[in-house]
C-alpha positions in Angstrom: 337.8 52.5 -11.0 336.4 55.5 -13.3 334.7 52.4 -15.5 333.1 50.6 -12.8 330.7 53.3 -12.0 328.9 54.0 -15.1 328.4 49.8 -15.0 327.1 50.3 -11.4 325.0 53.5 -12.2 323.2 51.2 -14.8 322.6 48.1 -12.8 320.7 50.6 -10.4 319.1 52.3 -13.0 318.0 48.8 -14.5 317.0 47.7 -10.6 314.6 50.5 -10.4 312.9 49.7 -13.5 312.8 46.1 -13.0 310.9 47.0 -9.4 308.8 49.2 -10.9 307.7 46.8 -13.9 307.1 44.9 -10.6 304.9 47.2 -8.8 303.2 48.3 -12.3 301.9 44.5 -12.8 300.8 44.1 -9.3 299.0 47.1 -9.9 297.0 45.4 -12.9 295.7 43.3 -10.4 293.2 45.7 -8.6 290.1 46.4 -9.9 290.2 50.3 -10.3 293.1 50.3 -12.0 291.8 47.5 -14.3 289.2 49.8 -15.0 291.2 52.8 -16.0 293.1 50.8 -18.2 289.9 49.2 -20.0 287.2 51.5 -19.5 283.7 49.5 -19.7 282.2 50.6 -23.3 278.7 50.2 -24.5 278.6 46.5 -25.7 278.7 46.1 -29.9 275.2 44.6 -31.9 274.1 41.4 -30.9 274.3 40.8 -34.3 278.0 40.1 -35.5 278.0 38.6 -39.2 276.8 35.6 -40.9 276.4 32.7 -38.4 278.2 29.3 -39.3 276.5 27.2 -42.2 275.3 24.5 -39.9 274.4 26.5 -36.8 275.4 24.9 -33.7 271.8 24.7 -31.9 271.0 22.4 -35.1 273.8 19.9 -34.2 273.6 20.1 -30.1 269.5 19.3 -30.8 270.7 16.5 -32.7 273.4 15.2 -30.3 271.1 16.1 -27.3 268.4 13.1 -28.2 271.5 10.2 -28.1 272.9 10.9 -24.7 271.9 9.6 -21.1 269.2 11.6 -19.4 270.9 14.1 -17.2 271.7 12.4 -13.6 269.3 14.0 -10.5 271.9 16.2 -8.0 275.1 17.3 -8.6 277.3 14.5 -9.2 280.0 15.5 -11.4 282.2 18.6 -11.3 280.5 21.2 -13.6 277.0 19.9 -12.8 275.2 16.8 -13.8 276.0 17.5 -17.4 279.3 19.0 -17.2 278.7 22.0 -18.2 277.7 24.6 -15.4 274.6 24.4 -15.8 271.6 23.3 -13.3 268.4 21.9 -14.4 266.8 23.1 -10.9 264.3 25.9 -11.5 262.9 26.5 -8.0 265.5 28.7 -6.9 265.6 32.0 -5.2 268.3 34.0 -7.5 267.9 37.4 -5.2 269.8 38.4 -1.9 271.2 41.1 0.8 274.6 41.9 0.7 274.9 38.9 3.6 273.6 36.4 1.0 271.4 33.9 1.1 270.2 32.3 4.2 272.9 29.8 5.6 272.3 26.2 7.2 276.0 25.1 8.2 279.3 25.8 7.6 282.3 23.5 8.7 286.1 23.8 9.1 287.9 21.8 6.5 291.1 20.6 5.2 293.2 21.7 2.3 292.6 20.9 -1.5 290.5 22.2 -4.7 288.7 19.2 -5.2 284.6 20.4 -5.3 281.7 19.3 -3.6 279.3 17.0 -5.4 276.0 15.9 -3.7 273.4 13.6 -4.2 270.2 11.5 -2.9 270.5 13.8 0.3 274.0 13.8 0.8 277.7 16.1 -0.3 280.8 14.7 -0.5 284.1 16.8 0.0 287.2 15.6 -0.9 290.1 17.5 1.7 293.5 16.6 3.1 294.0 17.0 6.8 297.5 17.2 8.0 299.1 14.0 6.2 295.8 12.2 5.3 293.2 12.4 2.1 290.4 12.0 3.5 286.7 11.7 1.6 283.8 12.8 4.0 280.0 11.9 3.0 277.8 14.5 5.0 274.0 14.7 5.2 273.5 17.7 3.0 271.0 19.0 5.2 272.9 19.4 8.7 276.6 18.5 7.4 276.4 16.1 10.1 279.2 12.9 8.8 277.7 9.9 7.7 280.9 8.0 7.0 284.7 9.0 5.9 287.4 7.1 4.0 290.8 8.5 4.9 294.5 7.0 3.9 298.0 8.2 4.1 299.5 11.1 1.3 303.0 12.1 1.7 303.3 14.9 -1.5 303.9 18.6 -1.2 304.1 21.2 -3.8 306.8 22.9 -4.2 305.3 26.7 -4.8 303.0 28.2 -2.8 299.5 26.3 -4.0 297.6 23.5 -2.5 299.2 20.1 -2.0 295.8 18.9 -2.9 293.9 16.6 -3.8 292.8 18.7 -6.9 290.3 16.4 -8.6 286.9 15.9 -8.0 284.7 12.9 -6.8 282.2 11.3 -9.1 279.0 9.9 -8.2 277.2 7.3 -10.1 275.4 4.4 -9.7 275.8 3.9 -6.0 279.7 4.7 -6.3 282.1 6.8 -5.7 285.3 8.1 -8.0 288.3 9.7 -6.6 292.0 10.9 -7.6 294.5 11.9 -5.2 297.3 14.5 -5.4 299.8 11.3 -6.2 297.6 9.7 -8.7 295.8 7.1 -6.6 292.0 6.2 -8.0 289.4 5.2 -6.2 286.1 3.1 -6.4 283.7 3.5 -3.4 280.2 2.5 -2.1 278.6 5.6 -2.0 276.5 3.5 0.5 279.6 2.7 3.3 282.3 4.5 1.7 283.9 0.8 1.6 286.8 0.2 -0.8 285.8 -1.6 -3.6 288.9 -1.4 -5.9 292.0 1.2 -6.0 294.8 1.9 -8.3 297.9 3.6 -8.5 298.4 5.0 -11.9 301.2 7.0 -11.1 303.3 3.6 -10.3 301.8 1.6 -13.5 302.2 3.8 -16.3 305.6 6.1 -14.4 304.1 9.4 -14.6 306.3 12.0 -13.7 305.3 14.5 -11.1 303.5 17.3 -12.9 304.3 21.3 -11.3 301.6 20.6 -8.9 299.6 17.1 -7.5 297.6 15.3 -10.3 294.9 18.0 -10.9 292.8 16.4 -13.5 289.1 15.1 -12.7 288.5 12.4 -14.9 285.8 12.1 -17.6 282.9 9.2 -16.6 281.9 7.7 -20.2 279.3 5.3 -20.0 281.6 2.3 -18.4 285.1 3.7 -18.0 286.7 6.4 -16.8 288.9 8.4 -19.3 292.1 10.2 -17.3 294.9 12.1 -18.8 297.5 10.0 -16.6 300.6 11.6 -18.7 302.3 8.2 -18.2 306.1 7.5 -19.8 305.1 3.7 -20.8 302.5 2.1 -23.1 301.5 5.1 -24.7 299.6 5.8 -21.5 299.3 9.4 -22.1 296.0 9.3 -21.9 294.0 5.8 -20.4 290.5 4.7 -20.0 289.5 2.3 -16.8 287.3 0.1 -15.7 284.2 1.3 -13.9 283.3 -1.9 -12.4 287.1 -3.7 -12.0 289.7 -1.0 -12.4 291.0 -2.8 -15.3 292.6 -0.6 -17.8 290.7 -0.5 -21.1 292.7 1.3 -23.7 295.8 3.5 -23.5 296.6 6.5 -26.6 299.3 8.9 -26.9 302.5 10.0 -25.0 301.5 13.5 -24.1 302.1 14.7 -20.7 298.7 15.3 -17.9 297.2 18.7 -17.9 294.9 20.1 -15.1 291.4 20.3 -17.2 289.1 17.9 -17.1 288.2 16.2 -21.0 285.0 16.8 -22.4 282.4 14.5 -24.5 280.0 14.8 -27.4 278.2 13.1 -30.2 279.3 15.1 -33.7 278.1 14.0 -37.3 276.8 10.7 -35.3 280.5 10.0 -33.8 281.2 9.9 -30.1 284.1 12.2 -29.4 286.3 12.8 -25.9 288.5 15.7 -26.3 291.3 15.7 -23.9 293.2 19.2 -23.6 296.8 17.5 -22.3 300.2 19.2 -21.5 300.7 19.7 -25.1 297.1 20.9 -26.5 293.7 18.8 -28.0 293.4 15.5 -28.7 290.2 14.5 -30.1 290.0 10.7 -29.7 287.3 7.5 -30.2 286.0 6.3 -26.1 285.4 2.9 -27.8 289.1 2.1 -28.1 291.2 5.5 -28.1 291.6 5.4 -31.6 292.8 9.1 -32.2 291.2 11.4 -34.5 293.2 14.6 -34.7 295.2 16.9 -32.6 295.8 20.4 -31.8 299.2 21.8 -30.2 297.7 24.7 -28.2 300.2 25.0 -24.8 301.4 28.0 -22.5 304.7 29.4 -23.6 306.3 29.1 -20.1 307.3 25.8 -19.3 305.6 26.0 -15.3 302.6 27.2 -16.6 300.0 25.0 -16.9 296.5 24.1 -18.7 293.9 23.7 -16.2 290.0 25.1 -18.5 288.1 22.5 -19.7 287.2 22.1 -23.6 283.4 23.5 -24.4 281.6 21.7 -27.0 278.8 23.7 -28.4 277.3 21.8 -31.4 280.3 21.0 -33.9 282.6 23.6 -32.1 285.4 23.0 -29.2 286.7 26.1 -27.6 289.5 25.5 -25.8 291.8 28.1 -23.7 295.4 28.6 -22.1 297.0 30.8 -20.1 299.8 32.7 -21.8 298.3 31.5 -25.0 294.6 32.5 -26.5 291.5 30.9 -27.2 291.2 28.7 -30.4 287.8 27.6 -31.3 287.5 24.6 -34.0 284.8 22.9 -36.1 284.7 19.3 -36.4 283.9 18.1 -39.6 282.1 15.1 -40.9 285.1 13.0 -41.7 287.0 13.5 -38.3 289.0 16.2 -38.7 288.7 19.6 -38.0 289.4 23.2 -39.4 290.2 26.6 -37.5 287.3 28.9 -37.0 288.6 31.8 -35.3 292.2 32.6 -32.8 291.8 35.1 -29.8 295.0 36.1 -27.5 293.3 39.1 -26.1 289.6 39.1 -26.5 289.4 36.5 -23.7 291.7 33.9 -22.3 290.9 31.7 -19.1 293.2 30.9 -17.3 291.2 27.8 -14.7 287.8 29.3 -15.3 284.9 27.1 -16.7 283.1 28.1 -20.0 279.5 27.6 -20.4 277.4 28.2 -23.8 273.9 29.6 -24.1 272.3 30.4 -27.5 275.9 31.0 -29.5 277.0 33.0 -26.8 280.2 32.4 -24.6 280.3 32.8 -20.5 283.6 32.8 -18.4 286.3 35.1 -16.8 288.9 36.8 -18.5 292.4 36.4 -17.0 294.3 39.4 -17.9 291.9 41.7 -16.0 289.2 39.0 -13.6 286.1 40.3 -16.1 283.3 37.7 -16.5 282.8 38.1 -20.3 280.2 37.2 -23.0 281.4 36.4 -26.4 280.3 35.4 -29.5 280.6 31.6 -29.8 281.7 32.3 -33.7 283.9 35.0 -33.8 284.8 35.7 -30.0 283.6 39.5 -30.4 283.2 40.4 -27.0 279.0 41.9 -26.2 280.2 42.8 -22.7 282.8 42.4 -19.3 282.2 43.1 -16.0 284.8 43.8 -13.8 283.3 42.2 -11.0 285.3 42.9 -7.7 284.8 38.9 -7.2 287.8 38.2 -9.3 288.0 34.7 -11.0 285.5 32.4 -10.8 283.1 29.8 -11.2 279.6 30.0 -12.4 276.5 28.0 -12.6 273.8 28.8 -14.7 269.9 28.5 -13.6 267.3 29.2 -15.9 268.5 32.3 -17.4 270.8 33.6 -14.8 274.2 32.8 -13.4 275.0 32.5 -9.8 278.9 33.6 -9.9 281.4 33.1 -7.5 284.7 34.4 -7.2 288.3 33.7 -5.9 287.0 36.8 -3.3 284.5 34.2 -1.7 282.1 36.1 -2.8 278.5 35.3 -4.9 276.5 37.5 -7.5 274.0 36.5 -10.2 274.2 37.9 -13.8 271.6 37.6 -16.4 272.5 34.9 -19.4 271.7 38.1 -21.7 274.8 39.0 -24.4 272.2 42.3 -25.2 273.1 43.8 -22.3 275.3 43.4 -18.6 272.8 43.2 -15.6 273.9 41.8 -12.5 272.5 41.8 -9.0 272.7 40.6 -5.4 276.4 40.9 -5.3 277.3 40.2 -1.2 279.8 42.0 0.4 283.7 41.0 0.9 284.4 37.5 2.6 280.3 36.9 2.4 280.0 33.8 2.4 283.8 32.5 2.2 286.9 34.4 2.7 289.0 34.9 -0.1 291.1 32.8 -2.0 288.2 30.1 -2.9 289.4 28.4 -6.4 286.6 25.2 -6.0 283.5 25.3 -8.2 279.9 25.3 -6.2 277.9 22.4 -6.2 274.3 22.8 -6.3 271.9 20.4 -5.5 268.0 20.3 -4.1 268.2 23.6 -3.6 271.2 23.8 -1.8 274.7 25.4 -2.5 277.7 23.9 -1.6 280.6 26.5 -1.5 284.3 25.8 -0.2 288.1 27.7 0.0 291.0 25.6 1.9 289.6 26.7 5.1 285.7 26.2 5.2 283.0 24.7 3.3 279.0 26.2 3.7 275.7 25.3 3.1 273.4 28.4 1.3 269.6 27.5 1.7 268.4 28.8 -2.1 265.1 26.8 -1.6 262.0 29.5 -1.6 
């Protein structure tokens, strides 16, 4: 009996602690604390040591002259080129704490998929009670044009969305979409009639992931690229048929993440870069000829990569949670060397990154800051610990319209000098909080969503 008690006296002991490590880490979550812990310092030089030989600017410039002119609306997640940014410049970037003036809102269904709009009209992508359902509103009045719903029987087994996670893509008087059980997609974007569907899940056995199939694919020129994480034909990654559905190519046996792959022209050589369950794989569109990869994964086996690669000249920045941030160069014979490694300096965790002049945009994990870094060495110029949380950002002109899991907007100057940010609305103005989906911006129109509601924000002057 006398040696049972000092073994109980130490399971409580060890109790205790173990609830109030608990109670310690919930506590990081809140902003004031946050701050305590990493008081807001005056942000370092602009300048921070030699730049790279071949700057980056010189190569995007380059790049920039050999792509597609940039689509009109928003018709891709991230923006018409992918990469947060609008090309809009008639927009009021000033408001109350109520925000900006509001034309509709509308009760939704469940899902992180984003709204995309275009030629007058959004799209959102939801799931209501045991359907998918795609509804085409007049952007306008949200009033429905036409709706494509079919069955969907998964559920996720932790307390997250059972979808669908992906996001529509317009082009060329269609419509792509992904369910939460791996189901593409080709629609008029006309009639929102079926033109031709597939089950990827089925044809290349993917297993199911920790949550639905997340990933948005990547629209290249005539195929889509999707990081299926099939078990057969190397169908880790596959490329599709925009016109028939048809696969094109199939390249590795790594598993599906949730971020969506990235391209860009480098040294005169189409690259996708595809951040899968296991880290980067830069790869050939053409034929899926595979140039080089990168094992960059979380350390927990659940956890899961969901940010997106940023290209930025000949450098890829790409982030996990649990892990860092890595940033590469691409050299001119396909392969790649390390420029700089980052586990605290920032780390996203779902967040987009967006690039302006060398210097880095996004939100930090460990502590919800929007951050601006250094593109080549990750020195941080400043955080904000914005009481938005994590977010989503597009950038207009020289400014950032930011909004956060809260459901709330701000705007922040695209200035790594110095932090200025304004017209920050007030909590649940205009969603309530948790909103995960990135904004769609289009005309002069905002389209914001959470699992609950989606609303139209008049920016037009």
């Amino acid at each position: 009996m006398s040696a049972s008690r000092p073994s109980k006296a130490v399971a409580i002991f060890a109790g205790v602690i173990l609830l109030a490590g608990a109670s310690a880490i919930a506590s990081l979550q809140s902003p004031q604390v946050a701050q305590w812990l990493f008081p807001p310092v005056a942000p370092p030089p602009v300048q921070t040591g030699e730049r790279l030989p071949t700057t980056p600017q010189e190569v995007l410039l380059e790049a920039a002259g050999e792509t597609a002119a940039i689509p009109d609306g928003w018709p891709n997640l991230f923006g018409p080129s992918r990469d947060c940014t609008s090309p809009e410049t008639d927009i009021v970037m000033s408001w109350g704490e109520e925000g900006p003036p509001e034309l509709w809102r509308l009760d939704i269904g469940i899902g992180y998929a984003s709204p995309v709009a275009a030629d007058g009209r959004v799209l959102l992508f939801h799931r209501v009670e045991e359907e998918e359902v795609l509804a085409c509103l007049n952007a306008e009045s949200g009033e429905p044009v036409w709706e494509h719903r079919y069955p969907c029987t998964y559920h996720c087994r932790f307390e997250h969305s059972s979808g669908p996670y992906s996001t529509p893509i317009i082009h060329d008087g269609s419509v792509f979409i992904q369910g939460a059980e791996g189901i593409v997609k080709r629609l008029s974007f006309e009639t929102g009639e079926v033109i031709w569907e597939r089950n990827l899940s089925a044809d290349y056995a993917v297993p199911e992931n920790i949550y639905a199939v997340g990933h948005t694919p990547l629209l290249e020129r005539d195929r889509l690229i999707i990081n299926a994480g099939g078990t057969v034909n190397d169908s880790g990654i596959v490329a599709i048929s925009t016109e028939t559905g048809e696969t094109i190519w199939t390249a590795t046996t790594q598993g599906a993440s949730y971020s969506t792959p990235q391209a860009a022209t480098i040294h005169d050589q189409r690259y996708v870069f595809v951040m899968t369950a296991e880290g980067l794989v830069a790869l050939d569109p053409e034929d899926g000829t595979v140039f080089f990869e990168r094992t960059w994964r979380a350390k927990h086996k659940d956890a899961v990569t969901a940010t997106s690669p940023l290209i930025y000249g000949d450098l890829v920045v790409i982030s996990v949670y649990q892990k860092g941030t890595l940033c590469l160069r691409v050299l001119p014979d396909n392969t790649f060397e390390e420029v700089w490694m980052a586990r605290r300096e920032f780390v996203s965790q779902f967040n987009p990154m967006t690039c302006v002049d060398g210097y880095v945009y996004g939100w930090n994990n460990l502590d919800k800051s929007f951050r601006c870094f250094d593109i080549t060495s990750c020195e941080v110029q400043w955080y904000w610990y914005a009481p938005l949380g994590r977010g989503t950002h597009v950038l207009v002109g020289d400014q950032f319209i930011v909004f956060g899991e809260s459901g709330q907007i701000a705007v922040v100057d695209a200035n790594p000098q110095e932090l200025i940010h304004s017209s920050l609305t007030k909590d649940n103005v205009p969603l309530q909080r948790e909103a995960f989906s990135a904004p769609a911006l289009a005309d002069g129109l905002m389209f914001l969503r959470n699992e609950k509601q989606m609303v139209c924000l008049d920016l037009r002057p």
